[in-house]
MIDO-795646 format. One record per atom (N, C-alpha, C, O): residue in one letter; x, y, z. Coordinates in pm, whole numbers, plus 50000, padded with zeros to 5 digits. Layout:
REM MIDO-795646
AXYZ...
***
This chain:
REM MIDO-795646
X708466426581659X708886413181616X708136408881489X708556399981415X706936415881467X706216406181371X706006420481231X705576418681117X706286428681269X706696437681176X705906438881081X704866433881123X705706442980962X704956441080853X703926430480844X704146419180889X702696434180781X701796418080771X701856407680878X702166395880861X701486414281007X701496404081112X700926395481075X699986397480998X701326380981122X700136369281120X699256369881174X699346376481277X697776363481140X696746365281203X696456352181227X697036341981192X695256354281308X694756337081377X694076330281276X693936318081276X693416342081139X692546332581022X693626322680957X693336311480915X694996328680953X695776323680858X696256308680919X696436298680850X696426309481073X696906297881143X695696283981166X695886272281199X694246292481127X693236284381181X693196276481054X692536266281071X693876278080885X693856264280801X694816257080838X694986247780760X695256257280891X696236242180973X695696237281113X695726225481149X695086250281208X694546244581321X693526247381381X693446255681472X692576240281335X691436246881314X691016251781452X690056259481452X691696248181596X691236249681676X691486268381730X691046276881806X692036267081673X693516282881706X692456295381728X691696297581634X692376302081822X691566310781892X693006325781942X692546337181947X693886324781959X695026330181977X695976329281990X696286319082052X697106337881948X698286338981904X699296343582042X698916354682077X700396339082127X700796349782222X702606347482181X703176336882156X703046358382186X704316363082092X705616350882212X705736350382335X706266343882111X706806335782206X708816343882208X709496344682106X709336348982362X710126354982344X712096348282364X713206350482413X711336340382290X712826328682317X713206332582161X712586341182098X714446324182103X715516322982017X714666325781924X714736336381864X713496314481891X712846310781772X712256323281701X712346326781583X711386330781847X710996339381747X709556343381692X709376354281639X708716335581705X707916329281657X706646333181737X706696342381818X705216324481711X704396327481793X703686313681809X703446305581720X703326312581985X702786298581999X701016305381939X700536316481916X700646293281933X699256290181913X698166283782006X698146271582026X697216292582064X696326288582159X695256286382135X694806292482037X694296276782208X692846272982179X691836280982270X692226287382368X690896280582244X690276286682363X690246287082498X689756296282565X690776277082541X691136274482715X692426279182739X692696278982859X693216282982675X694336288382639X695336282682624X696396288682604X695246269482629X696236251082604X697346263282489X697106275182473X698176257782443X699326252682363X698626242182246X698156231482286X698576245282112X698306238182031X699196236881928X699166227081853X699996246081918X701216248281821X702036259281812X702216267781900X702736258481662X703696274081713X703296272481548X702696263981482X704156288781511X703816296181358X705376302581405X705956304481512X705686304781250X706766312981208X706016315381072X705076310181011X707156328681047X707076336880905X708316338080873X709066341680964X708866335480745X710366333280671X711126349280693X712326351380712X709846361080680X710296374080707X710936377680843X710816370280941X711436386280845X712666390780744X713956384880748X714896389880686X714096372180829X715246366480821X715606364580728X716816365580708X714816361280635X714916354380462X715056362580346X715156357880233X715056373780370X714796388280286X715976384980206X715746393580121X716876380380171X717916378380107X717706365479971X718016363379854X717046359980072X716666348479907X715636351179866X714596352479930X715866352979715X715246355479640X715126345379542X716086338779503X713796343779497X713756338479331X713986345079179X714896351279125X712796340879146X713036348679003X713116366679018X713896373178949X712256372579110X712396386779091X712196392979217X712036405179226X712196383379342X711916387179466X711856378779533X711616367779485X712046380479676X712216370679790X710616370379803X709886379779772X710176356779861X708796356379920X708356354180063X709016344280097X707686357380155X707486356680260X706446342380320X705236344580325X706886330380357X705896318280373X706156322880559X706906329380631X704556311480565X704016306680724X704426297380715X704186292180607X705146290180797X705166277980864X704546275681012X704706283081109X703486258781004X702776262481108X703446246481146X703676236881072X703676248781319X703716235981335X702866230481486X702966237681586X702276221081492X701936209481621X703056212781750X704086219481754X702286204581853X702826207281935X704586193381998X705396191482089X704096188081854X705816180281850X706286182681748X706826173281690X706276193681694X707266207081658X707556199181502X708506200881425X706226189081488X706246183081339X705236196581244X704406204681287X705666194681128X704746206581044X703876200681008X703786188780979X702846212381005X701266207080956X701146212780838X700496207380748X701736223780824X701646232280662X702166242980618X702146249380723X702546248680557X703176260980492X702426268680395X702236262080293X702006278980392X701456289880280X702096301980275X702426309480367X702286303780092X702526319180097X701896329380131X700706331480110X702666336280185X701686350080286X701946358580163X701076358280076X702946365780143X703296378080040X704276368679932X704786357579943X704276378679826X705456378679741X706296386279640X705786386279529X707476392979649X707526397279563X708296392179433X708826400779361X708346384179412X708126374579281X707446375379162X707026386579135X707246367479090X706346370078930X704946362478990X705306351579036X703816363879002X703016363979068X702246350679006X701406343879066X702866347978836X702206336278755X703056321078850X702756309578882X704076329078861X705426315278910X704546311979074X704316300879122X704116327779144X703986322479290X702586315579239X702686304579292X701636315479185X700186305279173X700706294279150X700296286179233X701616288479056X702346276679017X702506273779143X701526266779170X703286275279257X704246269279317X702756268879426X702976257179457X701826271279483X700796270979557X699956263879487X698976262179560X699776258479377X698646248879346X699606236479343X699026225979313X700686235579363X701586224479354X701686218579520X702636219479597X700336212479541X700646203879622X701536192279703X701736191279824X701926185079608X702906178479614X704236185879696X704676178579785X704906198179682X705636205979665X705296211479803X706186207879879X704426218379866X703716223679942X703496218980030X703556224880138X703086204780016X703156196480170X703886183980223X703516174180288X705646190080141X706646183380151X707076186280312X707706177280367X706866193980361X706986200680472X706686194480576X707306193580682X705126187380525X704346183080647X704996165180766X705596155380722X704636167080879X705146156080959X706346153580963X706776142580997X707366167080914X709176171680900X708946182681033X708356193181059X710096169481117X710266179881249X711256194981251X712266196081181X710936202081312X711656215481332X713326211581261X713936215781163X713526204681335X714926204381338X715286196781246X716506197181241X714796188981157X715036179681035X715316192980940X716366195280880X714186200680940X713976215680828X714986220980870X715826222380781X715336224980978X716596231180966X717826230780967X718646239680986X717966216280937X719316208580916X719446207680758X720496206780695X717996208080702X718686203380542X719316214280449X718736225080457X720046213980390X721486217380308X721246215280151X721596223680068X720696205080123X720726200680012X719156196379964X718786185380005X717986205779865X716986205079879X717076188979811X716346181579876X717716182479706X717086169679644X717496160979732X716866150379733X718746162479839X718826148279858X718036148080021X718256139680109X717066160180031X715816160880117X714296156980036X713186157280088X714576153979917X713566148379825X712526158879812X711346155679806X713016174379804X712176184079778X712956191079640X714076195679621X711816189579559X712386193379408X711666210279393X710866215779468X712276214979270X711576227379250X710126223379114X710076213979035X709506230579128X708176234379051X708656235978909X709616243278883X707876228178797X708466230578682X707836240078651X706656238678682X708186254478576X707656265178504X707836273078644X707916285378635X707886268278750X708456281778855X709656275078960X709516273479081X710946271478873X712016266378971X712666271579050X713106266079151X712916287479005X713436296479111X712596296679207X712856289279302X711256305679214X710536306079280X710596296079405X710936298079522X710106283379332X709716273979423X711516268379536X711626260979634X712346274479476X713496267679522X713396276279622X712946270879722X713706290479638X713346301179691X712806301979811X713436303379916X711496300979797X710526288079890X710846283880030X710766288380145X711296271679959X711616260380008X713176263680083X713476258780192X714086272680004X715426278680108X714816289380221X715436292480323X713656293780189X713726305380249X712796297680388X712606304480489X712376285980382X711876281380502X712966275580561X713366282880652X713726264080546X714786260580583X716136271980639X717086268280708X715966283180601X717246291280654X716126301680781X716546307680880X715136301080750X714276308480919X714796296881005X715656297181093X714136287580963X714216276781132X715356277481100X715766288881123X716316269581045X717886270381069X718336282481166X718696277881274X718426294381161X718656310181171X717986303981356X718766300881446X716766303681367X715946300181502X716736290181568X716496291181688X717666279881544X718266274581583X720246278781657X720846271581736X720786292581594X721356290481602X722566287781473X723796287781483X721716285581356X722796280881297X723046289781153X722236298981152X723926289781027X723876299980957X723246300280875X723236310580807X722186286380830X720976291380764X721536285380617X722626279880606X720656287380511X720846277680396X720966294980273X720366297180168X721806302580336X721766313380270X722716308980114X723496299480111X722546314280046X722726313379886X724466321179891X724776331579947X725336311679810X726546316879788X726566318579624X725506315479570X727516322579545X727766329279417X728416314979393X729596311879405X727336307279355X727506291579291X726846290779123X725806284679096X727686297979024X726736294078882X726316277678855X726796266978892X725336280878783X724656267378748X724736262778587X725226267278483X724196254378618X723696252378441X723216265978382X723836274178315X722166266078418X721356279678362X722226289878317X722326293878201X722946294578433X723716306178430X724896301678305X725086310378221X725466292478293X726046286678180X725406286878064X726146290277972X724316284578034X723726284277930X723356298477832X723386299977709X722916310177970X722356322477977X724086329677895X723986338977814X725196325077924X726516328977871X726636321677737X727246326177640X726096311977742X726426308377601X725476311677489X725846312077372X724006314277533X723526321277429X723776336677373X723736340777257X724016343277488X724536358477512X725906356677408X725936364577314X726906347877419X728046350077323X727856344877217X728776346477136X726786337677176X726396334577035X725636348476969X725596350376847X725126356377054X724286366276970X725006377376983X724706387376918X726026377077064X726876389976997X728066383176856X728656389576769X728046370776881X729206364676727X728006368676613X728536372276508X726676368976610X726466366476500X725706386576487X725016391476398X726046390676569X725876403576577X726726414776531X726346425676490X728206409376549X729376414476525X730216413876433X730846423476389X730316397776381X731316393076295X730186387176140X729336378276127X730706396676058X729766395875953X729726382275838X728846380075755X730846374975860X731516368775768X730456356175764X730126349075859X730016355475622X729426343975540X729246331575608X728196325175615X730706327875675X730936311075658X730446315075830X730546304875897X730006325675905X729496324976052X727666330776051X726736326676121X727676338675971X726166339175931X725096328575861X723876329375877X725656320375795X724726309875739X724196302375871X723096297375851X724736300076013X724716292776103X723426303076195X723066300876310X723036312276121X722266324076238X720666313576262X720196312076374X720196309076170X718966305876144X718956290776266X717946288576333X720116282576276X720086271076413X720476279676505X720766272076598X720636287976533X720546300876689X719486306376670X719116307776786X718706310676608X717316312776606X716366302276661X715496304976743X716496293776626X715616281676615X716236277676834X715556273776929X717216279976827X717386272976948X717326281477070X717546278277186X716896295777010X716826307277104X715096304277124X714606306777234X714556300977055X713036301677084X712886284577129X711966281977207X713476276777098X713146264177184X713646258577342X713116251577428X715156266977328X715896267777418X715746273877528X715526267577631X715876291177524X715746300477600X714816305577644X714756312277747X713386301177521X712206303977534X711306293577609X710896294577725X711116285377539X710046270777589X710736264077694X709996260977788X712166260277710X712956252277810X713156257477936X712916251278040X713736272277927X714606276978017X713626290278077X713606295278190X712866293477957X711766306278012X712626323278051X712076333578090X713856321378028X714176332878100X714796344377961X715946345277917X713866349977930X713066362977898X713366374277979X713346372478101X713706389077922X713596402877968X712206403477955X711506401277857X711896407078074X710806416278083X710526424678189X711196423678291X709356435278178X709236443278318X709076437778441X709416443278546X708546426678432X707756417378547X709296416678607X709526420278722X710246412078525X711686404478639X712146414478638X712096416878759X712856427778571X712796440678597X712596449178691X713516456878720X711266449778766X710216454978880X710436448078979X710466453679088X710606436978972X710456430079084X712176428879145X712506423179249X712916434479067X714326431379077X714596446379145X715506445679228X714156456779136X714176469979141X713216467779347X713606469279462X712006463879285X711486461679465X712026451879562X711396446379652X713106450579538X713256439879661X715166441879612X715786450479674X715686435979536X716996432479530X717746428079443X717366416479429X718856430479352X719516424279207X719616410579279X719886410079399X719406400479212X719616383479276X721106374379277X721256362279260X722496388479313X723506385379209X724006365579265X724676356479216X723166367779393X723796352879397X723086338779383X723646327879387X721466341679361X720696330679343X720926329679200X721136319379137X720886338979165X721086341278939X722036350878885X721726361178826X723546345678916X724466356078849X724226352678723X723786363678693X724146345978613X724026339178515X722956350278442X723226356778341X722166350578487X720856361678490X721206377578453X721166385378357X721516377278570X721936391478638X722916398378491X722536408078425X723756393378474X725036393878386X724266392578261X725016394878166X722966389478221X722376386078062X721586398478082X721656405177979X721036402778151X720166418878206X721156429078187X720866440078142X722506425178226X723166439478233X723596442278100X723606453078041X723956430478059X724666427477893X723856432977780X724326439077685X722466429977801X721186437577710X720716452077705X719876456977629X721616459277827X721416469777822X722646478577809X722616490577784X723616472077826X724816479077832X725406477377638X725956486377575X725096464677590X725796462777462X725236478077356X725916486677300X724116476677362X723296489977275X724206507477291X724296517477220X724696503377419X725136517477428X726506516877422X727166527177403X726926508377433X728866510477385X728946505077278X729916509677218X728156493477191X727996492477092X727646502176955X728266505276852X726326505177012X724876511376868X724406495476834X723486495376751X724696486176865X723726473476811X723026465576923X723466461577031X721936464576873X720656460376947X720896446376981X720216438376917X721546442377050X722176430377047X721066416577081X720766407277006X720726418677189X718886412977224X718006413777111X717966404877026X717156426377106X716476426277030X716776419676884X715906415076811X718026420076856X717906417576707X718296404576684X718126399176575X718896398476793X719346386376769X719126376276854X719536365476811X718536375976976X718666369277081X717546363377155X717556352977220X716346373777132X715006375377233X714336363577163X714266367477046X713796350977168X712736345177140X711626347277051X711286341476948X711126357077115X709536358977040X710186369976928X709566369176822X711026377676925X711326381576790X711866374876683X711556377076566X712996363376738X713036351176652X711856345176616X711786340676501X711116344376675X709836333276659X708956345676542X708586341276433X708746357576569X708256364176472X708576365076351X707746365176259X710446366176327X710696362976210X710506350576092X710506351075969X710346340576176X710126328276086X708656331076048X708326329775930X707576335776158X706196335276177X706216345075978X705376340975898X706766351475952X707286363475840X706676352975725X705636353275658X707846342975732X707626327575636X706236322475606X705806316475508X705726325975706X704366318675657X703216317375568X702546307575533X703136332075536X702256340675408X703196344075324X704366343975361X702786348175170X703666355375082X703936368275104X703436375875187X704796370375018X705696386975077X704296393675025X703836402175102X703516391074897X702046401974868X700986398574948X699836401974917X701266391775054X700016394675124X700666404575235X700016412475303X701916402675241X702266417775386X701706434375344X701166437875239X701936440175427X701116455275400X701856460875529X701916457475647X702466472775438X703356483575546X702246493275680X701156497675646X702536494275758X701396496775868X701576514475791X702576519775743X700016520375810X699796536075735X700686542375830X701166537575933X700856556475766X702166564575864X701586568275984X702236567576089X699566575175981X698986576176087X699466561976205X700106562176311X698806550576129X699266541076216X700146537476288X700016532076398X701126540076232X702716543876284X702556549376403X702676543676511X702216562876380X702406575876491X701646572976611X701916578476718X700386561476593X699796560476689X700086544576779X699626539676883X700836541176703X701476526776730X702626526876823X702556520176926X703776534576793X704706542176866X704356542977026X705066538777117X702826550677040X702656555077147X702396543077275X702406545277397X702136527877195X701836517477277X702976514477374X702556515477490X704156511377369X705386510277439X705426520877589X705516517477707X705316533277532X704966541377623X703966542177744X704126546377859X703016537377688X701706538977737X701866527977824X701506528577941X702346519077779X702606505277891X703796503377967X704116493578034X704696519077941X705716515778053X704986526178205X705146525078326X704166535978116X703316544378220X702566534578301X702356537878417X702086522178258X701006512978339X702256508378466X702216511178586X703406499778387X704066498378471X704716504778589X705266498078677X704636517078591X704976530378654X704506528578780X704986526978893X702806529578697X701916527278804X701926518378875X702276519678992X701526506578821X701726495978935X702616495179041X702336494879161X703796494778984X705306496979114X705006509379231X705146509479353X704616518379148X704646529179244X703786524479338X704076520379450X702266525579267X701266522479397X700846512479432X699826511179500X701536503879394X701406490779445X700286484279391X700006473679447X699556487479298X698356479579224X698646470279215X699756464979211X697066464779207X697306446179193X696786436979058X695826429979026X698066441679002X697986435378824X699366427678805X700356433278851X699516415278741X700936407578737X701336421378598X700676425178501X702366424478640X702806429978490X703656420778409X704486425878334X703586411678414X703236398178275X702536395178240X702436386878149X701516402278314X700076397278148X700296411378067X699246415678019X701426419178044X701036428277968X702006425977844X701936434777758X703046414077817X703966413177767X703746396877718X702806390577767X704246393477664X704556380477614X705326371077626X704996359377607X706486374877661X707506364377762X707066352477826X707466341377790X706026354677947X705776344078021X705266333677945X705496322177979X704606336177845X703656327477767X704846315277721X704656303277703X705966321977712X707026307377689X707096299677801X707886290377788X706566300277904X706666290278029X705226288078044X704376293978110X705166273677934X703726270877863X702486266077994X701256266977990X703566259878124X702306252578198X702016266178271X700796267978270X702756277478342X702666286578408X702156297678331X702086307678403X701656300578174X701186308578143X700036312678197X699176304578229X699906324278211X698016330178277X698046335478123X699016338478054X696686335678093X695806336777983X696216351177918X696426351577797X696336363477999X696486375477930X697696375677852X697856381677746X698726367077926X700086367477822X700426362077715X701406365077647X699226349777682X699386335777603X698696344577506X698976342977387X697716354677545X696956364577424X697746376477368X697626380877254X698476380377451X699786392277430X700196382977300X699766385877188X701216369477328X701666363377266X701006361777155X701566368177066X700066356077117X699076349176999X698886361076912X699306362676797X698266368176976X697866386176908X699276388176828X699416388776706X700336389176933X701276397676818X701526391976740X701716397476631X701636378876751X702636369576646X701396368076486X701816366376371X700016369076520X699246372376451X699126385876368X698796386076249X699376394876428X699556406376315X701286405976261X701696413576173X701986397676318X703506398576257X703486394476128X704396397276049X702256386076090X702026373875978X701626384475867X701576381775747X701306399275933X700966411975786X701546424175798X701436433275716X702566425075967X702916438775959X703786430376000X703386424076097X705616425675939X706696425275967X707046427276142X706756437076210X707596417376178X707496422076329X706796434776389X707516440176473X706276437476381X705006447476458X704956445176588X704336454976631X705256437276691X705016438876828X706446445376816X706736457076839X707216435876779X708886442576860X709026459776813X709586468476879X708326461276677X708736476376671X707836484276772X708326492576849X706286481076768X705076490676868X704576484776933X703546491176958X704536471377014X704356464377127X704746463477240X704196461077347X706436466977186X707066458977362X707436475777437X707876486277391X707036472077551X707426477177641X709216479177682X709916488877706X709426465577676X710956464477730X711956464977596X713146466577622X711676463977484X712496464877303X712496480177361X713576483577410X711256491477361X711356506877375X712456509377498X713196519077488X712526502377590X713616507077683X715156502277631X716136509577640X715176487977572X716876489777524X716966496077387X718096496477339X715786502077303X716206515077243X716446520677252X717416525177191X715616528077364X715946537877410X717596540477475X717716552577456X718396537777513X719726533577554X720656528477485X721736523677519X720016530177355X720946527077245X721626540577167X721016550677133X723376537177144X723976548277110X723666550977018X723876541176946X722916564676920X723356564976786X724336568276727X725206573976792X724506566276601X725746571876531X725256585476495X724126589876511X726606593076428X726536604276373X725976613076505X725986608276618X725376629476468X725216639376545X723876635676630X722846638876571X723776631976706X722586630576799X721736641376837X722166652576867X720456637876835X720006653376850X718586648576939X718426636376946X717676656276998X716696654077106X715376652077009X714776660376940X715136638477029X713776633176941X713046634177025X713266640677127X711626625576990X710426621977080X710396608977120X709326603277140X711466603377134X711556591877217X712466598177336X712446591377438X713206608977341X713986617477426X712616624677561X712636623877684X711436632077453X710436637477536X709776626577577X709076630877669X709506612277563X708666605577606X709536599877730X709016601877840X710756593377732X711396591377853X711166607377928X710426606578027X711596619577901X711486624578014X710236630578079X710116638678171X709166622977990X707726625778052X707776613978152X707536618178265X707996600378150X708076592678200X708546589278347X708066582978440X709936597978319X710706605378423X709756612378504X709236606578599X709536621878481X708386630378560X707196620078613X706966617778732X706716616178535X705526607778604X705796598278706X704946595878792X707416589978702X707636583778808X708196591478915X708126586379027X708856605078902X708666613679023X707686622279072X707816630479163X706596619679001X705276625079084X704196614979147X703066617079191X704976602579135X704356590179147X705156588279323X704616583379422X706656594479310X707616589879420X706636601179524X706136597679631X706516614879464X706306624079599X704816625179556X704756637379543X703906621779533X702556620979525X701896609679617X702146597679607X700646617879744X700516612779851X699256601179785X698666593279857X699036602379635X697536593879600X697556579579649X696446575079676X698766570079669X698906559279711X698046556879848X697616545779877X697836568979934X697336568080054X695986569480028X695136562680086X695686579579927X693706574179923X693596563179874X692476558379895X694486554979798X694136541779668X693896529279871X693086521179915X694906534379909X694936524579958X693926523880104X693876513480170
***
């Protein structure tokens, strides 16, 4: 019943402090009562797993405790696991407010509500999926414990997902159709791709939503809107040959190009060819980190290795806001320089990009299929079991 990451009594004793043991309760709910030392009844605990395995946020479903009293009012909720963007799950756990919306809400109130605002539970700004996520994925356990079908997610687009289509068909118009009187207009899609998509909306390719989309589940129904801007970035390059993202769409490469503006063209300086050759190798080297992590489960956000998050200014953690600052700092003397030998995720929709003319096997060909190899010696390699 309790499957993976059983609950333990430390986790139940920050809501009750009295809680001495746990005994598995074998009715509907599911759940486990909570005992004191005399062996009284002091409360009950649930875990959202695995009923909830289906809602997901930004890049993974998360697993919460719900603990409740013995009049089945809640005392508190914490995230146990997550597989999510790990900057979004700290957001949504220092957000008190948010967190102990829960509390003195009887069983059955939580699992009646349908509609998180007009239950006066909002999402987390800089982690709205996440936190929505959350907050469905507690409401559809008890719901589910009741009997009933739970607050599971239907293929409802949103704003977002509207928006995520309308920037996507602006950067293939100005990608495709060359004509004068539609190109003068590129520079207010620039400007609104880095204020818009970047600072407002936050939603960025990167490995972090990538990985986390790969460990757990595509989100086609919490974020078709999403889903459909991921597939579009990788699919345009190869039935195309044009970099459709990268060259027109991504934020921080917009934001690099203006960053271009800032010094004179004689203060730029072409990076040396050594430099080159050894610059190249960064993309790589950081999809190998990423490798790692997924495989063995290491415990590093792989968004502090990229720059993306840093556009979701209150939820930035420090390593990404420096990813960010750093590149956009050498962009100011080497012409976009992160997007050509920085990114991790630019080297993968290159990589998948058609060329023209006779194609022939480069060293971006041997570096994917070293890559290849390393993530299948990562799949049948037992080292995960000494790490761990």
């Amino acid at each position: 019943m309790q499957g993976d990451w059983p609950i333990t009594v430390a986790e139940v004793r920050v809501f009750l402090p009295e809680a001495e043991r746990l005994k598995v309760d074998g009715g509907p709910r599911g759940g486990l009562e909570v005992l004191d030392s005399s062996g009284s009844k002091i409360g009950y605990v649930v875990r959202t797993m695995p009923e909830s395995r289906e809602i997901t946020g930004y890049s993974g479903p998360t697993d919460v405790l719900a603990v409740f009293d013995t009049q089945d009012k809640g005392v508190g909720v914490a995230i146990r696991h997550s597989y999510d963007t790990p900057s979004h799950v700290e957001d949504v756990e220092r957000d008190f407010l948010f967190m102990e919306k829960w509390n003195g809400r009887l069983w059955s109130e939580i699992a009646g509500i349908t509609d998180l605002k007009a239950a006066d539970i909002y999402g987390v700004s800089g982690a709205t999926r996440t936190s929505e996520a959350v907050a469905q994925s507690i409401t559809h356990r008890l719901a589910v414990a009741e009997g009933k079908a739970g607050m599971k997610r239907s293929l409802s687009p949103g704003w977002r997902d509207v928006m995520l289509m309308g920037f996507l068909g602006f950067g293939c118009l100005f990608a495709f159709v060359k004509a004068g009187s539609v190109q003068r207009w590129r520079w207010v899609y620039s400007v609104a791709t880095i204020l818009g998509l970047g600072f407002w909306m936050g939603d960025l390719l990167a490995q972090s939503l990538m990985i986390g989309w790969v460990e757990s589940r595509v989100p086609w129904q919490a974020t078709p809107g999403l889903v459909l801007f991921v597939l579009a970035a990788f699919l345009l390059p190869w039935f195309t040959k044009q970099p459709v993202y990268c060259q027109f769409i991504c934020p921080h490469g917009n934001l690099q190009r203006w960053t271009m503006k800032v010094i004179p063209a004689r203060w730029k300086r072409p990076l040396p060819e050594d430099g080159k050759w050894i610059a190249r190798w960064v993309p790589a080297m950081l999809l190998a980190v990423v490798l790692a992590v997924s495989f063995l489960q290491l415990d590093l956000d792989l968004a502090g290795i990229e720059p993306f998050d840093a556009y979701l200014l209150k939820g930035a953690g420090l390593a990404t806001i420096l990813v960010a600052l750093i590149g956009l700092a050498i962009s100011l003397f080497f012409p976009m320089a992160y997007c050509k030998y920085g990114c991790p995720t630019g080297w993968l929709l290159e990589f998948v990009r058609r060329r023209s003319g006779k194609d022939h096997f480069s060293d971006r060909d041997w570096i994917g299929l070293g890559l290849l190899a390393m993530a299948a010696g990562l799949y049948f390699s037992p080292l995960e079991m000494f790490l761990g």
